[in-house]
C-alpha beads as a LAMMPS data file, in Angstrom:
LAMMPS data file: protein, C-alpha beads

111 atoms
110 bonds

1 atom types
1 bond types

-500.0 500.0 xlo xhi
-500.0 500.0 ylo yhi
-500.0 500.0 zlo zhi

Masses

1 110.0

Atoms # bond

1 1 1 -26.481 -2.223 -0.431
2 1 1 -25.317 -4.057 2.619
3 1 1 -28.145 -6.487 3.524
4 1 1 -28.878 -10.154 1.797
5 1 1 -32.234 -10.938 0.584
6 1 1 -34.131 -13.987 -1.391
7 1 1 -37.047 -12.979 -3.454
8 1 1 -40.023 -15.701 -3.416
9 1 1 -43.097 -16.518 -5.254
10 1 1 -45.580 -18.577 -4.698
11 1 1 -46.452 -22.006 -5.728
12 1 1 -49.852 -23.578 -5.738
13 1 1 -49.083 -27.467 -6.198
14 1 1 -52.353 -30.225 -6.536
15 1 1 -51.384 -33.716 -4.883
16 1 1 -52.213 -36.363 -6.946
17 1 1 -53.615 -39.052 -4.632
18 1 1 -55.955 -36.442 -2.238
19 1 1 -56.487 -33.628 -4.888
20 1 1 -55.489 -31.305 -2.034
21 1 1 -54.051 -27.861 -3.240
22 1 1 -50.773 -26.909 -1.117
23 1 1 -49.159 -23.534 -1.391
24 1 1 -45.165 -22.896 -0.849
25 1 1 -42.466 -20.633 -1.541
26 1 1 -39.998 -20.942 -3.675
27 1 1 -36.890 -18.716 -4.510
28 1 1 -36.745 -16.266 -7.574
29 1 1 -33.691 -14.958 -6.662
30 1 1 -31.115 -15.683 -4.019
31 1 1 -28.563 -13.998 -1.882
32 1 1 -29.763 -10.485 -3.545
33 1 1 -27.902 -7.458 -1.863
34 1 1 -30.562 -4.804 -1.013
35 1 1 -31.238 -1.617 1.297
36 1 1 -33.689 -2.459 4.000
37 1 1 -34.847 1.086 5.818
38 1 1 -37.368 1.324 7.933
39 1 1 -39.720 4.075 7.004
40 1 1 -42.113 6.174 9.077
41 1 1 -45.913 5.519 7.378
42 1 1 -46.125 9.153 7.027
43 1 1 -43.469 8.756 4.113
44 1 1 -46.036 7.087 2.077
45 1 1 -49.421 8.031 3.312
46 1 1 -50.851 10.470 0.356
47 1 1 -54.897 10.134 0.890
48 1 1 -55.412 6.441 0.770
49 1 1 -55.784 4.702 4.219
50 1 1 -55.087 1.133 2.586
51 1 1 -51.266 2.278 2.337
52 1 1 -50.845 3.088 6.079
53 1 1 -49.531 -0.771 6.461
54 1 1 -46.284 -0.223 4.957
55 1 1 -43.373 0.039 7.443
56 1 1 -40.139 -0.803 4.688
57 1 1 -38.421 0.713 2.070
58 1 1 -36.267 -2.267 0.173
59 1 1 -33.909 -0.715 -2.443
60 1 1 -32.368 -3.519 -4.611
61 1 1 -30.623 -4.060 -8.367
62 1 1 -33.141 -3.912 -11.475
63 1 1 -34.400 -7.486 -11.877
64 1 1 -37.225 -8.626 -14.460
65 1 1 -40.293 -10.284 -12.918
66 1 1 -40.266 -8.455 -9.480
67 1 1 -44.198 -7.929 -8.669
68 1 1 -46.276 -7.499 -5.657
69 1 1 -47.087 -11.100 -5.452
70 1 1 -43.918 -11.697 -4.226
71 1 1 -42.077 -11.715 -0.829
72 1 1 -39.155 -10.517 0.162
73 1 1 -37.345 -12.538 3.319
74 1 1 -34.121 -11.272 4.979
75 1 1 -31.034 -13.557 5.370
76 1 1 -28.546 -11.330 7.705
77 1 1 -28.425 -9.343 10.424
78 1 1 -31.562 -7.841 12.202
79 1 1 -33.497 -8.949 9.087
80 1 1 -32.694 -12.464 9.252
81 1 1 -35.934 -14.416 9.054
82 1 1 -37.974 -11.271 8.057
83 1 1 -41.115 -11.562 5.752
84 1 1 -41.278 -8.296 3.425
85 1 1 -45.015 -8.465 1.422
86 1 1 -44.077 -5.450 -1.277
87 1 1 -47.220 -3.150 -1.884
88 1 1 -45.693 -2.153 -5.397
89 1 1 -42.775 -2.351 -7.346
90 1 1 -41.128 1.617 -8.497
91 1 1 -38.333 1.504 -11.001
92 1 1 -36.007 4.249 -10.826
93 1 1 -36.642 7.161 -12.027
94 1 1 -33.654 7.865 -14.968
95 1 1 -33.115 4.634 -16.291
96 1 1 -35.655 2.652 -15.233
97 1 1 -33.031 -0.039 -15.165
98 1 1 -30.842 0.308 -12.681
99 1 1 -32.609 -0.015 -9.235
100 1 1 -36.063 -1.126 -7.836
101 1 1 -37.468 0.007 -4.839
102 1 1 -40.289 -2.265 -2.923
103 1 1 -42.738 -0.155 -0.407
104 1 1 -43.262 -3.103 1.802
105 1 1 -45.520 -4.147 4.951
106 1 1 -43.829 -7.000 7.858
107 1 1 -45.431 -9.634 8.691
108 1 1 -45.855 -13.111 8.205
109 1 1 -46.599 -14.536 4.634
110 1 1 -46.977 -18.309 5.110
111 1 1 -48.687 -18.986 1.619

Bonds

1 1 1 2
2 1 2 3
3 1 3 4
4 1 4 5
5 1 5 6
6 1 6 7
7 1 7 8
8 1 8 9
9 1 9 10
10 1 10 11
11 1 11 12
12 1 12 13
13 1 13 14
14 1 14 15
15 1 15 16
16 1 16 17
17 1 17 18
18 1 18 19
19 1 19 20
20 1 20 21
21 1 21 22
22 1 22 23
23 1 23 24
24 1 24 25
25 1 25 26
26 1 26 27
27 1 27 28
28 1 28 29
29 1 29 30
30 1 30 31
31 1 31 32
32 1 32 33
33 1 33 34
34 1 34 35
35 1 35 36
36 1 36 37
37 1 37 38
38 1 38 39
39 1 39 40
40 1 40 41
41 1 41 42
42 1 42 43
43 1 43 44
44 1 44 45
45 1 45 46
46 1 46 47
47 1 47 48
48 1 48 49
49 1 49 50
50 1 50 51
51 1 51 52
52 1 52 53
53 1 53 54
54 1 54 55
55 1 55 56
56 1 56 57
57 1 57 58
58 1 58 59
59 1 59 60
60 1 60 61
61 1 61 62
62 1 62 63
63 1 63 64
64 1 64 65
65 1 65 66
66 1 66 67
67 1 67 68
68 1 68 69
69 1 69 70
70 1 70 71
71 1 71 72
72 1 72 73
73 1 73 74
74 1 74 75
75 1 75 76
76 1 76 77
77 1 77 78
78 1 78 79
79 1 79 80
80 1 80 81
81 1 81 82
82 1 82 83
83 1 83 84
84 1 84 85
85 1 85 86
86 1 86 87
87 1 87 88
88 1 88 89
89 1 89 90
90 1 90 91
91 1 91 92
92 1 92 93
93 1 93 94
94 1 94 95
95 1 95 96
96 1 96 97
97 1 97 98
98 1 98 99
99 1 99 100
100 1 100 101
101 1 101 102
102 1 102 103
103 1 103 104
104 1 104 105
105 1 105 106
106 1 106 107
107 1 107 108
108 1 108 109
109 1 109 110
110 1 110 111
């Protein structure tokens, strides 16, 4: 695992004077090492046309709370700045411990 990751979720927040609702990010985890391959869609098309978005395979340590309502943004390299939206989360298939791997869609996940 050569690549540097944080892993967000997302934060609705009222202000008290307006009443306005704001969404932001805010880190779960930081500087996570992770595999970051890009994947043909083929690799994950079965018969649903919904998945044909995904365009990332992120392979990273077994963490608790990891779900698809998170993002996943790249700190180094080619990935720096780089908004991962994970479609699922699939534990590994031994242990069910020891690695996660994210099916993910780029793009740009403001809130």
């Amino acid at each position: 695992m050569n690549h540097l990751c944080d892993i967000e979720e997302k934060i609705t927040a009222q202000d008290t004077v307006t009443g306005e609702t704001t969404n932001t990010w805010s880190a779960v985890h930081s500087d996570v090492y992770c595999d970051i391959e890009a994947v043909s869609v083929r690799d994950f098309i079965q018969s649903r046309s919904d998945q044909s978005e995904i365009q990332a395979r992120i392979t990273l340590p077994y963490l608790t709370g990891i779900d698809s309502s998170m993002r996943i943004v790249g700190k180094c390299g080619c990935h720096l700045g780089r908004i991962y939206n994970p479609g699922g989360v699939l534990e590994d298939i031994i242990t069910s411990q020891e690695y996660l791997t994210l099916p993910c869609s780029l793009g740009v996940n403001s809130g």
